[in-house]
C-alpha positions as CSV (number, residue, x, y, z in Angstrom):
1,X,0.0,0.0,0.0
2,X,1.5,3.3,-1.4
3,X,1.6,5.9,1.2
4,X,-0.1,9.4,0.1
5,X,0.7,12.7,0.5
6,X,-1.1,14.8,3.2
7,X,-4.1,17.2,1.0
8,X,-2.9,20.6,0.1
9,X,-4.4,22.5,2.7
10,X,-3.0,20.2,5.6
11,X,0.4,20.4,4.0
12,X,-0.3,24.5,4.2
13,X,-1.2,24.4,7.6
14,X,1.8,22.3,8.8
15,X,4.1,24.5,6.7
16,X,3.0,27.6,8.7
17,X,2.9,26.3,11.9
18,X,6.7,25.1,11.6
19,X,7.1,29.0,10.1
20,X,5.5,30.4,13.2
21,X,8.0,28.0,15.1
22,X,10.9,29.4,13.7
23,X,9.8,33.1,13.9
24,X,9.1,32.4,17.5
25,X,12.3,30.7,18.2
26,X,14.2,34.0,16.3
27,X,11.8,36.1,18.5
28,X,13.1,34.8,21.6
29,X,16.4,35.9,21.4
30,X,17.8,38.6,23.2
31,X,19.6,41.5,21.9
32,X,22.4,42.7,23.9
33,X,23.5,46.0,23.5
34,X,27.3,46.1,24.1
35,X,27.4,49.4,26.0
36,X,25.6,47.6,28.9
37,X,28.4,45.5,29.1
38,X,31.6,45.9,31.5
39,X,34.7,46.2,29.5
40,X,36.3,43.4,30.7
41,X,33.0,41.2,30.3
42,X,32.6,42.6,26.7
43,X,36.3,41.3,26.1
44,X,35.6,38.0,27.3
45,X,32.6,37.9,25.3
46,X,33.9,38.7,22.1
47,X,36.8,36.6,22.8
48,X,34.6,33.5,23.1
49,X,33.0,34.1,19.9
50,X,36.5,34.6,18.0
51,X,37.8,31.8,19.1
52,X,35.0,29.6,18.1
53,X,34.2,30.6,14.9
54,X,36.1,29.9,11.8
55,X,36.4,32.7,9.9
56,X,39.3,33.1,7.0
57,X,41.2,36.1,7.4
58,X,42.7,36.3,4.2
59,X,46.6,36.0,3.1
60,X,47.2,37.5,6.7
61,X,46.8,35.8,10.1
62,X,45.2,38.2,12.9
63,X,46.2,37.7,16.1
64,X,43.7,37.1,18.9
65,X,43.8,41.0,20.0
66,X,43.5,42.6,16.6
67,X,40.8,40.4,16.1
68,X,38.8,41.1,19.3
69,X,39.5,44.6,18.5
70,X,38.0,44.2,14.8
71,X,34.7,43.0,16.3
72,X,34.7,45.7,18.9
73,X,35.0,48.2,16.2
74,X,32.2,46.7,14.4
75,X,29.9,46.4,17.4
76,X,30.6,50.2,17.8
77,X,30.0,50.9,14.5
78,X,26.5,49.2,14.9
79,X,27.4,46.9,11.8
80,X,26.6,43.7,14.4
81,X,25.3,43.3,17.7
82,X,25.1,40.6,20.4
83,X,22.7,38.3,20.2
84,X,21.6,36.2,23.7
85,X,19.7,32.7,23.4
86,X,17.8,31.5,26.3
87,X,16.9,28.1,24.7
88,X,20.7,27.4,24.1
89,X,21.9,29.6,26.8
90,X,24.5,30.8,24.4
91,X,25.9,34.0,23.1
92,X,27.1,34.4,19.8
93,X,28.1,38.2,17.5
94,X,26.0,38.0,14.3
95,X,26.1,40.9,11.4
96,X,22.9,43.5,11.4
């Protein structure tokens, strides 16, 4: 016996729900503004995320400081912001 696909309209419905999931799931993260951060928790913040993410830098090698200071500048500059997620309970820098 051939399985069949679920009717349109139930496959519609099942797609939005798992939409509204998602959205709600993005909606639960917390932006952190850096400013509201001390200096030296900032630091250790951005620190973390450098370290674990595997960006290419190019011909040249950064060291840990000039890249912590790269991501600084572009918190600053508003270009990305810190993003907290309670579901995870994890931290990570993303782009704007």
């Amino acid at each position: 016996m051939e399985h069949e696909p679920p009717p349109e309209s139930e496959r519609r419905e099942t797609e939005s729900r798992d939409s509204e999931s998602r959205d709600s799931e993005s909606r639960d993260s917390v932006v952190v503004p850096h400013g509201d951060l001390a200096a030296d928790l900032l630091r250790a913040v951005v620190e973390s995320f450098v370290l674990r993410e595997g960006t290419d830098y190019g011909e040249r090698e950064f060291s840990l400081q000039e890249k912590v200071a790269r991501v600084i500048a572009q918190l600053e500059r508003g270009e990305a912001q810190i993003v907290f997620d309670p579901e995870t309970d994890s931290v990570s820098i993303v782009r704007r």
